[in-house]
Structure formats: C-alpha cells, structure tokens
C-alpha positions in Angstrom: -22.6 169.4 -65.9 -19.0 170.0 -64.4 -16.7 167.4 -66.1 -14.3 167.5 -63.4 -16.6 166.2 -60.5 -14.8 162.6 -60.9 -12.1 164.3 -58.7 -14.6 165.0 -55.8 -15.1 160.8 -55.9 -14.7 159.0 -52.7 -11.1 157.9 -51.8 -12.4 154.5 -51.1 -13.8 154.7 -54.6 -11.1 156.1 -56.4 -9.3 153.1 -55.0 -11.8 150.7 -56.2 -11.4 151.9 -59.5 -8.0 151.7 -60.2 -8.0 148.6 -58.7 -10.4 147.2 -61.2 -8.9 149.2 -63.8 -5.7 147.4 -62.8 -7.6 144.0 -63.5 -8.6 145.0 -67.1 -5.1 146.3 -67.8 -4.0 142.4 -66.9 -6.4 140.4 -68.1 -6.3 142.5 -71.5 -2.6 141.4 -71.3 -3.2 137.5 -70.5 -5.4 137.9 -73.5 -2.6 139.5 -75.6 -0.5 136.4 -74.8 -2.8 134.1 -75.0 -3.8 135.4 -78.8 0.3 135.4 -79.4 0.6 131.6 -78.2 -2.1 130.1 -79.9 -4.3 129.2 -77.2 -8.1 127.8 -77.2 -10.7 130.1 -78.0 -12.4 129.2 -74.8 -9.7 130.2 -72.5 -9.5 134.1 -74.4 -13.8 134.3 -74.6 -13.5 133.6 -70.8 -10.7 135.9 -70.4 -12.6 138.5 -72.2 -15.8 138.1 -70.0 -13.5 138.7 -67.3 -12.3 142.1 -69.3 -15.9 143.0 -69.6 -17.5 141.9 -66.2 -14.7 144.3 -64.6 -15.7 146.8 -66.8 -18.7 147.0 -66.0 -18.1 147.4 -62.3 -15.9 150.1 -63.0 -19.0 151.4 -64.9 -21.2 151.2 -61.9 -18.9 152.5 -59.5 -18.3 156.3 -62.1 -22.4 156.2 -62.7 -23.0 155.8 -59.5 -21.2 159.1 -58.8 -22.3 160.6 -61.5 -26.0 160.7 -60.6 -25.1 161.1 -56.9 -22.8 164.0 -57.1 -22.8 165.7 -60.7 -26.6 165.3 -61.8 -27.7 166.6 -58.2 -25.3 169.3 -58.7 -25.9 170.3 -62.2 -29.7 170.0 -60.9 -28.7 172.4 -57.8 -26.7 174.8 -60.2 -30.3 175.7 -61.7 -29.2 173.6 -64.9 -32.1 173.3 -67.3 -34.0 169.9 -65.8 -34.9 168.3 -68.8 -31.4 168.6 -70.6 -29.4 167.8 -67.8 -31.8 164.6 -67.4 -32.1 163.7 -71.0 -28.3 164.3 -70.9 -28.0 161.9 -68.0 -29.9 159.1 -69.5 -28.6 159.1 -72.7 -25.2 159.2 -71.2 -26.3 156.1 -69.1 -28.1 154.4 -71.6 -24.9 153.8 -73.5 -23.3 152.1 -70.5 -25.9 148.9 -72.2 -24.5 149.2 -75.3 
C-alpha cells in the first residue's frame, strides 16, 4: 500500500486533524503543568481521557481514509487480496490496543 496516500486526504480533513492534533498538543501540556504543580489526580486522569478521547478521533478520521482511499487502491493496483486485507486489519486492530 502507498504510504503517502495521507497527502491525497480531504482538505476539510486535513484540517480536522490538525485541529485535534492541536488539542492533544494542549491538553498534553495542561497535564505537564498540572503534574509540575502538584495537582489532584482526578483533574490529570480527566485531562488524560481528554488526551485519549481526541486521539482517538484523530484515529478515526486517518482509518477512515485509509480503508477509503489506500485499501481500495492497493486492492485496485492488483495487490495480493489477502495481504493487503490481513495487512489492513491488523493495522486496524491495533488502533484497540
């Protein structure tokens, strides 16, 4: 599969992703502070289900292309079906780990 189809995303995507890349990069830093100052462990768990829920809907977004765009055209390309699908899922399977 052709490791560059992320630049063929969907500007509107692209733009959903860095904005929610953006969020991680700042709540990864209110966590950084709040570590530094001593604060509850309640506040920094929530911050870091924060971290992960954005994440995960950058995770979405990048799969979500990935089978739409890159699996169909690996599949297109006369890639072999079964490794390019084995390939997929265990690249997607790891998204749940």
């Amino acid at each position: 599969m052709n490791e560059e189809m992320l630049s063929t995303i969907d500007p509107e995507d692209r733009k959903k992703i860095i904005t929610r890349l953006k969020t991680v990069k700042g709540h990864v830093a209110a966590v950084e502070r709040m570590v530094e100052e001593g604060k509850g462990c309640e506040e920094v768990l929530l911050q870091l289900v924060a971290i992960k829920s954005a994440v995960q809907k950058v995770s979405v977004v990048v799969a979500q292309h990935y089978t739409n765009i890159c699996l169909v055209e690996a599949l297109e390309k006369g890639d072999d079906k079964r490794e390019v699908l084995n390939k997929a899922v265990e690249t997607l399977m790891k998204l749940n780990d």
